[in-house]
C-alpha positions as CSV (number, residue, x, y, z in Angstrom):
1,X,26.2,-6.2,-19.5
2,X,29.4,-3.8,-18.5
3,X,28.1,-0.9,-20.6
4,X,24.9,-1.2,-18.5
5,X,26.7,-1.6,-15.2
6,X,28.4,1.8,-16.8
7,X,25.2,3.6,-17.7
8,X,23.8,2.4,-13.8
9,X,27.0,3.5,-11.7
10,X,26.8,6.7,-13.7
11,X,23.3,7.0,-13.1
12,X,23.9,6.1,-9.3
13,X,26.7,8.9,-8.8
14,X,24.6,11.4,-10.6
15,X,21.3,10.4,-8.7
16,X,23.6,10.9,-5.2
17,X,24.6,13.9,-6.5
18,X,21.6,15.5,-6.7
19,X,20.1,14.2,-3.7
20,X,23.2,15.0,-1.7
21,X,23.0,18.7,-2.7
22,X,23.0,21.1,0.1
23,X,19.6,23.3,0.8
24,X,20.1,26.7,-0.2
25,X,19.6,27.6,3.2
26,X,22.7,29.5,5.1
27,X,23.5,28.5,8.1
28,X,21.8,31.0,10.0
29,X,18.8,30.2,8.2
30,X,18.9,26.7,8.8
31,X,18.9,27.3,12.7
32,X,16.0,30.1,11.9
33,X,13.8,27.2,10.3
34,X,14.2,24.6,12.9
35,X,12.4,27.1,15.2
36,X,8.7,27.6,15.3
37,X,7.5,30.9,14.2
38,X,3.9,32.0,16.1
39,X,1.9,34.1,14.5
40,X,1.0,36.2,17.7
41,X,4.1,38.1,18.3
42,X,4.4,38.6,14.8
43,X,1.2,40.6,15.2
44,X,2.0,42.3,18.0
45,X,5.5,43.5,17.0
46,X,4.0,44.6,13.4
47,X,1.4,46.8,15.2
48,X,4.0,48.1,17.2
49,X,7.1,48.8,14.6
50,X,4.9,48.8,11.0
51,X,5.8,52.6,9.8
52,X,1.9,53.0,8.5
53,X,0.6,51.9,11.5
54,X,2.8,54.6,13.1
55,X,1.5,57.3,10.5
56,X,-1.8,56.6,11.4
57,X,-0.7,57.2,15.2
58,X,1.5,60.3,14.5
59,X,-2.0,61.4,12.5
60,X,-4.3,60.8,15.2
61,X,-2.0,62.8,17.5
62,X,-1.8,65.3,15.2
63,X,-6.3,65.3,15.3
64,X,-6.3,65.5,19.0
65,X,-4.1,68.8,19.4
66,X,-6.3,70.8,17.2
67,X,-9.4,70.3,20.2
68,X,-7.6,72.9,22.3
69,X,-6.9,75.2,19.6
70,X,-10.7,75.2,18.6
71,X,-12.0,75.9,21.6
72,X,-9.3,78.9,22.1
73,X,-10.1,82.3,21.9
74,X,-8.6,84.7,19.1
75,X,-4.9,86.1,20.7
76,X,-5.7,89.8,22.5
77,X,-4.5,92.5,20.9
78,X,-2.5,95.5,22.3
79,X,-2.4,98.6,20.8
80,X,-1.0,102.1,21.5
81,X,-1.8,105.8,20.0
82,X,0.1,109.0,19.9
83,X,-2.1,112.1,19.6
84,X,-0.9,115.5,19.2
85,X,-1.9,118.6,17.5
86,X,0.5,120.7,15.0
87,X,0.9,123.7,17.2
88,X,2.1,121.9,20.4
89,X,4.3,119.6,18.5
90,X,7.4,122.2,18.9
91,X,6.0,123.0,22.6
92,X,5.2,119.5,24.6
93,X,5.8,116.8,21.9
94,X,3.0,114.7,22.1
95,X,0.1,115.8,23.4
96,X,-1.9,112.3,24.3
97,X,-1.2,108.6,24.5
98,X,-3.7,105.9,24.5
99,X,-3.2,102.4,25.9
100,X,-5.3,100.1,24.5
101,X,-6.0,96.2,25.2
102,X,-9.1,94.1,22.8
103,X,-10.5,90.8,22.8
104,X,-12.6,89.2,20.2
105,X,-15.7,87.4,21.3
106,X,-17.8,84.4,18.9
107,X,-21.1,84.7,19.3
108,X,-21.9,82.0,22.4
109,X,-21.6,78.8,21.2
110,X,-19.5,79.1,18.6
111,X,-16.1,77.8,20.7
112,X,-17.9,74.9,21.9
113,X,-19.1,73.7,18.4
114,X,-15.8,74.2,16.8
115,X,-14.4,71.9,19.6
116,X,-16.8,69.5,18.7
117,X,-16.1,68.9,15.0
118,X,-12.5,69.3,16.1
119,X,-12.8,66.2,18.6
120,X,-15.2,64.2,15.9
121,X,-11.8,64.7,13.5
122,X,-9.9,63.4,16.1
123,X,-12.5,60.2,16.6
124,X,-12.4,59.6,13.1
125,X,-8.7,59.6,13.2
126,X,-8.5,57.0,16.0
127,X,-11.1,54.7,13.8
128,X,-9.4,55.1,10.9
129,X,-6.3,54.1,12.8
130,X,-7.8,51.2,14.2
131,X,-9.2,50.0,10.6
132,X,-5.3,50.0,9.7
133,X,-4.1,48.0,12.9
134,X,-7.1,45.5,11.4
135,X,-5.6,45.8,7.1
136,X,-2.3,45.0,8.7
137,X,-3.4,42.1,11.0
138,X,-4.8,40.4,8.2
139,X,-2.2,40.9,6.2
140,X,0.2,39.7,8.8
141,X,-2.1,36.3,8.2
142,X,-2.0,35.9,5.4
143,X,1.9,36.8,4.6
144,X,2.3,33.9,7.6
145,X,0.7,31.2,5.8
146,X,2.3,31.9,2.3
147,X,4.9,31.6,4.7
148,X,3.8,28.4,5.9
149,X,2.8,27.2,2.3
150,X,5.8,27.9,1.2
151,X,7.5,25.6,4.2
152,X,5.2,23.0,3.3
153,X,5.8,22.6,-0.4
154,X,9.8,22.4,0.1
155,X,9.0,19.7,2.6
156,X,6.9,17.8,0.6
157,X,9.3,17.8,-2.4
158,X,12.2,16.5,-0.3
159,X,9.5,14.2,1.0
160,X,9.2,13.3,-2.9
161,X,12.7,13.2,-3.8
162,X,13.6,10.7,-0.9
163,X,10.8,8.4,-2.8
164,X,11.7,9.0,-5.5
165,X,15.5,7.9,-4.8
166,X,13.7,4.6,-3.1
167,X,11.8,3.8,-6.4
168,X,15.5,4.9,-8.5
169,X,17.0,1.8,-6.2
170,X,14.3,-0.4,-6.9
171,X,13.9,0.0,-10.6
172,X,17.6,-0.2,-11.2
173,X,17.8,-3.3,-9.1
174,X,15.4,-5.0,-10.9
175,X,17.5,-3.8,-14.2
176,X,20.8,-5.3,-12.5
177,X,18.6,-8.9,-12.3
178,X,17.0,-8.7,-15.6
179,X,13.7,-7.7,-14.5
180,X,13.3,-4.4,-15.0
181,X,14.1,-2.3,-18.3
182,X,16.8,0.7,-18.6
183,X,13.7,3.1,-19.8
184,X,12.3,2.9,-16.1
185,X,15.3,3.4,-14.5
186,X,15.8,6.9,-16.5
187,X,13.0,7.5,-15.9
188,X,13.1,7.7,-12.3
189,X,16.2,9.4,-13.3
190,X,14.2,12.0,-15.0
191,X,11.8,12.5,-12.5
192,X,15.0,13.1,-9.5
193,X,16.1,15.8,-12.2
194,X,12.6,17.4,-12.4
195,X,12.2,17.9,-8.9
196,X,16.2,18.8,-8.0
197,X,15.4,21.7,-11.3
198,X,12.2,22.8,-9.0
199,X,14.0,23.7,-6.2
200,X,14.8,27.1,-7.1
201,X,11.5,27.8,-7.9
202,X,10.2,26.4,-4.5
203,X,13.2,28.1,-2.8
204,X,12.1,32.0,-4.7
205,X,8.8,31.6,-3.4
206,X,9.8,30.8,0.7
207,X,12.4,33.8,0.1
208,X,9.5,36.3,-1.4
209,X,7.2,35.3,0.9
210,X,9.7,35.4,4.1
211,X,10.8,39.0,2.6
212,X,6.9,39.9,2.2
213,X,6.4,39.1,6.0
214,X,9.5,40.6,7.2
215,X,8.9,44.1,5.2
216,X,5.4,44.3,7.1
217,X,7.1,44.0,10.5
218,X,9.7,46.5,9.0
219,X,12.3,44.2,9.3
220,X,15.3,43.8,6.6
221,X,13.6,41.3,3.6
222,X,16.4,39.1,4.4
223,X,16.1,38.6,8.3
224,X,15.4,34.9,8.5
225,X,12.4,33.5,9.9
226,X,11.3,30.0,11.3
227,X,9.0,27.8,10.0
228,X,5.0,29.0,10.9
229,X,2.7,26.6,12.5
230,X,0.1,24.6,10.7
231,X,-3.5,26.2,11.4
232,X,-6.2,24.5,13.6
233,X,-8.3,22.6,11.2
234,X,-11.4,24.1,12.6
235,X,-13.4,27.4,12.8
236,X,-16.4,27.6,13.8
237,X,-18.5,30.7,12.8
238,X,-21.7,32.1,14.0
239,X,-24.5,32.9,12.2
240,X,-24.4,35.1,9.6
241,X,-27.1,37.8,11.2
242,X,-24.7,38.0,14.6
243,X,-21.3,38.7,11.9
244,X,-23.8,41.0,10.8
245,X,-24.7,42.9,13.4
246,X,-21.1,42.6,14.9
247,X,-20.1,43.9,12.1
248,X,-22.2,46.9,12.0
249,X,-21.4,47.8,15.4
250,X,-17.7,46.9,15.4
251,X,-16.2,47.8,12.1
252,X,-13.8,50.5,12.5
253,X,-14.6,52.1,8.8
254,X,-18.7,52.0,9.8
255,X,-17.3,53.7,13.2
256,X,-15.6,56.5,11.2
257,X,-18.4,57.1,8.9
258,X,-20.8,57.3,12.1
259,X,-18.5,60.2,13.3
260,X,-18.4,62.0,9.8
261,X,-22.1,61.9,10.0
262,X,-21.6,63.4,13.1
263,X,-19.2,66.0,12.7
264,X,-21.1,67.3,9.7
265,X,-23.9,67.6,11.4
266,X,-21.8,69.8,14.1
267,X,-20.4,72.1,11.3
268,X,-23.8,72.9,9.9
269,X,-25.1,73.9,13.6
270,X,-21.6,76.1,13.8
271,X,-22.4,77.2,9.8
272,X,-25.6,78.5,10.9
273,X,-24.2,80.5,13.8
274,X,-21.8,82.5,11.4
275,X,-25.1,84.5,10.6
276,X,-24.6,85.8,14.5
277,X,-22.1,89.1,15.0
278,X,-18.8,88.7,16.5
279,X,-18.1,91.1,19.3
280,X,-14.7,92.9,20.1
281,X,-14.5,94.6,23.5
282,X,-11.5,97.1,23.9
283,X,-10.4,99.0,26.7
284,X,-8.0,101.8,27.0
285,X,-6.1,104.5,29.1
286,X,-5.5,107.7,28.3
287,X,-2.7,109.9,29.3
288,X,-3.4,113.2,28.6
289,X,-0.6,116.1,28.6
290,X,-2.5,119.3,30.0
291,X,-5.2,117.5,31.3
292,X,-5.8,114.9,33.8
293,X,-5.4,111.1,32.1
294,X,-8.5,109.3,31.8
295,X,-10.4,105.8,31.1
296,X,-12.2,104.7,27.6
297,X,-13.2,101.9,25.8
298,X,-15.4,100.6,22.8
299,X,-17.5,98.1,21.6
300,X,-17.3,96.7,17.6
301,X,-19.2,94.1,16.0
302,X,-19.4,92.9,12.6
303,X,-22.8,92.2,10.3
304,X,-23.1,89.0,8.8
305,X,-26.5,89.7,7.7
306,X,-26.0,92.3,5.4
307,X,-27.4,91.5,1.9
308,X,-23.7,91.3,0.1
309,X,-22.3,89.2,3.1
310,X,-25.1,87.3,4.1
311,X,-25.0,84.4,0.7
312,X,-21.3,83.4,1.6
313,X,-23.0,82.0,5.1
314,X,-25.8,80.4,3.4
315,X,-23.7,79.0,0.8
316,X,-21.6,77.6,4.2
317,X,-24.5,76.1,5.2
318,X,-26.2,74.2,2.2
319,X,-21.9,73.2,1.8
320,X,-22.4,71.2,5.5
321,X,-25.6,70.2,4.8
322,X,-25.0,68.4,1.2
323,X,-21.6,66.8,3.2
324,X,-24.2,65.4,6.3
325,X,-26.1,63.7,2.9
326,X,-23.1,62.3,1.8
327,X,-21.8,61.3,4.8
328,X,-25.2,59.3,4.9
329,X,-25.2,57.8,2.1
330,X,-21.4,56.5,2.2
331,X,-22.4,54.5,5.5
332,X,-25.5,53.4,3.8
333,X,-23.0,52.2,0.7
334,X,-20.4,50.8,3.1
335,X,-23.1,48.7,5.2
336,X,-24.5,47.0,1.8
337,X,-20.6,46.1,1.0
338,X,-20.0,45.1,4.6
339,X,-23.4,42.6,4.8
340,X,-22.2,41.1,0.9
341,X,-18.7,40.7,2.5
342,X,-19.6,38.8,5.3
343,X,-22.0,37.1,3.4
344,X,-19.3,36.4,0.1
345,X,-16.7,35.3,2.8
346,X,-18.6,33.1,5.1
347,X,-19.6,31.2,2.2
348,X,-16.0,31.1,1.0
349,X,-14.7,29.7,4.3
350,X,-17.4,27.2,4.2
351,X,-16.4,26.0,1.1
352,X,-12.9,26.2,1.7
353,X,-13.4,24.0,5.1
354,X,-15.4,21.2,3.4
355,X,-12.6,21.0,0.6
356,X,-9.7,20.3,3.5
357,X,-12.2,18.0,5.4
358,X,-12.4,16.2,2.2
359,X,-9.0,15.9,1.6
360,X,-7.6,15.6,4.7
361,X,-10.2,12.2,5.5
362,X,-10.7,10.4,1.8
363,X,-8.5,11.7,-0.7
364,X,-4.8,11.9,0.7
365,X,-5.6,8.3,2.7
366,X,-6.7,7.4,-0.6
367,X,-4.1,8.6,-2.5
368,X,-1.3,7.2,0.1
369,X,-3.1,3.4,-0.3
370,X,-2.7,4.1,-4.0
371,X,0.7,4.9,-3.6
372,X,1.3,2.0,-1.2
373,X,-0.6,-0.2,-3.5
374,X,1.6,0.6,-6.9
375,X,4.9,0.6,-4.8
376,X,3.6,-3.0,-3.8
377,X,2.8,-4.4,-7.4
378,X,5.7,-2.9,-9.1
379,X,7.7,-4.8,-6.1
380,X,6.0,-7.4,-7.5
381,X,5.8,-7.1,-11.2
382,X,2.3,-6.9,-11.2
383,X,2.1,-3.5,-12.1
384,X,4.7,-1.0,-14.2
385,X,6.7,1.5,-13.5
386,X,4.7,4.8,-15.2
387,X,1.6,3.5,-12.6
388,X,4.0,3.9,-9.5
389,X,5.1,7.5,-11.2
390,X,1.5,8.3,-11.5
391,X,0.5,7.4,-7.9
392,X,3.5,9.4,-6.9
393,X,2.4,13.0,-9.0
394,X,-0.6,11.9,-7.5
395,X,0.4,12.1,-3.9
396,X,2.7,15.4,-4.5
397,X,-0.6,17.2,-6.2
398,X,-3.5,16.3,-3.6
399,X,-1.0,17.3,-0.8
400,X,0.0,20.7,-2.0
401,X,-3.9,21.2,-2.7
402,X,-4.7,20.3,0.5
403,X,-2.2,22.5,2.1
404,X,-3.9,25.2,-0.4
405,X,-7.1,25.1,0.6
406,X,-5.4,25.2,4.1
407,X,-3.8,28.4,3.8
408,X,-7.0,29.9,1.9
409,X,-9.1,29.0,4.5
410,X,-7.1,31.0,7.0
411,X,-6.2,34.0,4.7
412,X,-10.1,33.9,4.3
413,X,-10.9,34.1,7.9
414,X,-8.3,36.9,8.4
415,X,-10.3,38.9,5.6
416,X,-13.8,38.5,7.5
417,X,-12.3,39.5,10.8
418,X,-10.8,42.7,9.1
419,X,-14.7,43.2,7.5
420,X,-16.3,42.3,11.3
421,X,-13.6,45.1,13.1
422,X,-12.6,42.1,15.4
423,X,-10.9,38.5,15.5
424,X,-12.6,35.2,15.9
């Protein structure tokens, strides 16, 4: 009887021990997590700081200053000429000099088209922007509720490990009476070690996904975060021809793909007007030595239609022609994906939402009766001690699956409002 009082007090003290341990939170942490993080300024502050996002901004600045330089004329030119002849040279010096100022001139139209596909460049810079404001949204989302997950499943195994310690106490007083066997109270033992020996584990996986969120809003991985909020346990969708045709309308990447088209089409109208001359219009000022000074001026164009010239500007324009077909059939390929997406994903949240509904109203009440239940009959003697463990891993698993299905539902939502180009 006093080696098992032994083996129990050492049991005890090791059991306390463990469950005594300190979180491997620091302090600043620890004051971090007893605040609630939002998801909305995380979103905000990520579109604002994120260094792609601000790529895609510097980009689309970069786009829009190339409008006034397509619709610019070529720089003037300014020339002067020294004229003389061989037997004034020792006489006079020079005998003429000619001022001379010239302008290039595009055929009409040409300006205007090149600002055209300069300012379609530009749209598709702003869509392409806004289709990264939308990746980085849902990722935002779905770093928040690994995040959250993450939360969760350290506070349910604390949860556990405080049952845990409550079933240690009961199965080693019933071994102090004679009721109970020593096998049950190591194994309660056991099952404190497993789940102190999981910490870590849990703990790695709130640190990568806290350094994961924090690296999107281009923060230092370590900065601590508080703990997210638990989603709304309902999203209702509409059907799937209006996510279609929202989709179709709103999706940034369909938007950009629209403007391609367009664009093309704008360089093949300015391909075909390279078959039109150039002008250049120069006018000059002579001042003549012996003679009074004087006025000139000339016209030059070029000929784009000779026969050795001429195939570079077809070529140009079967080029713009085969990239308006491609263009064309990218949106074509891009539509298809978009209707499978929405189609793929609204079935997945549908899915996902009748799993948490099911857990959330039969299996974890069910699962917690169980639990009651054994906790009861062991109590009692009417039922042993692996039964009570069993309604216990139980518990532990249908929780964390139903805070799974949780967090799935809501990553999935935040990928079919990047595919619709807007949130629900």
């Amino acid at each position: 009887m006093q080696r098992k009082n032994i083996i129990w007090g050492q049991l005890f003290l090791l059991s306390t021990f463990l469950l005594g341990t300190p979180g491997f939170l620091s302090a600043e942490e620890q004051d971090q997590k007893a605040k609630i993080l939002e998801l909305r300024p995380l979103i905000q502050e990520a579109l604002q700081n994120n260094p792609e996002v601000a790529a895609f901004r510097e980009q689309l600045k970069a786009m829009q200053e190339r409008i006034p330089q397509a619709r610019t004329l070529e720089d003037p030119e300014v020339k002067i000429q020294l004229w003389n002849t061989p037997e004034t040279l020792d006489v006079t010096g020079t005998q003429r000099t000619i001022y001379g100022v010239a302008q290039r001139f595009p055929f009409p139209g040409v300006l205007s088209q090149q600002e055209e596909v300069a300012a379609r460049e530009a749209d598709q810079a702003a869509q392409r922007l806004a289709a990264k404001e939308r990746e980085i949204m849902a990722a935002i989302k779905a770093a928040y509720y690994d995040l959250f997950y993450a939360h969760k499943a350290i506070e349910i195994h604390h949860e556990q490990i405080k049952l845990l310690k409550q079933f240690f106490k009961i199965a080693n007083a019933k071994f102090r009476v004679g009721k109970g066997t020593q096998v049950e109270v190591l194994q309660a033992q056991v099952e404190l070690s497993k789940l102190f020996q999981h910490l870590p584990v849990l703990e790695q996986r709130r640190q990568t996904a806290q350094a994961h969120l924090n690296t999107l809003l281009n923060r230092r991985a370590q900065a601590p975060l508080g703990a997210p909020r638990k989603p709304a346990s309902q999203h209702p969708l509409q059907t799937h021809e209006q996510l279609v045709d929202q989709a179709l309308r709103l999706r940034p990447e369909l938007q950009e793909i629209d403007l391609a088209v367009a664009q093309f089409e704008s360089a093949t109208k300015l391909a075909r007007l390279q078959y039109y001359p150039k002008l250049r219009v120069e006018l000059q000022r002579w001042q003549n030595h012996n003679t009074d000074d004087g006025f000139g001026g000339n016209v030059t164009m070029n000929i784009p239609f000779s026969f050795w010239t001429k195939p570079k500007y077809d070529a140009g324009v079967r080029e713009a022609t085969a990239r308006v077909r491609v263009a064309r059939s990218k949106k074509q390929t891009l539509e298809n994906q978009t209707r499978f997406q929405i189609k793929d994903l609204v079935a997945q949240i549908e899915a996902t939402g009748q799993v948490v509904e099911l857990y959330a109203t039969t299996v974890l009440p069910q699962a917690k009766q169980t639990l009651k239940a054994a906790n009861a009959g062991y109590r009692t003697d009417r039922t042993d001690f692996l039964d009570l463990i069993d309604a216990e891993r139980a518990l532990i698993t249908y929780q964390l699956e139903y805070f799974r299905a949780l967090v799935d539902r809501e990553q999935q939502v935040a990928a079919l409002e990047r595919v619709l180009g807007v949130e629900l």
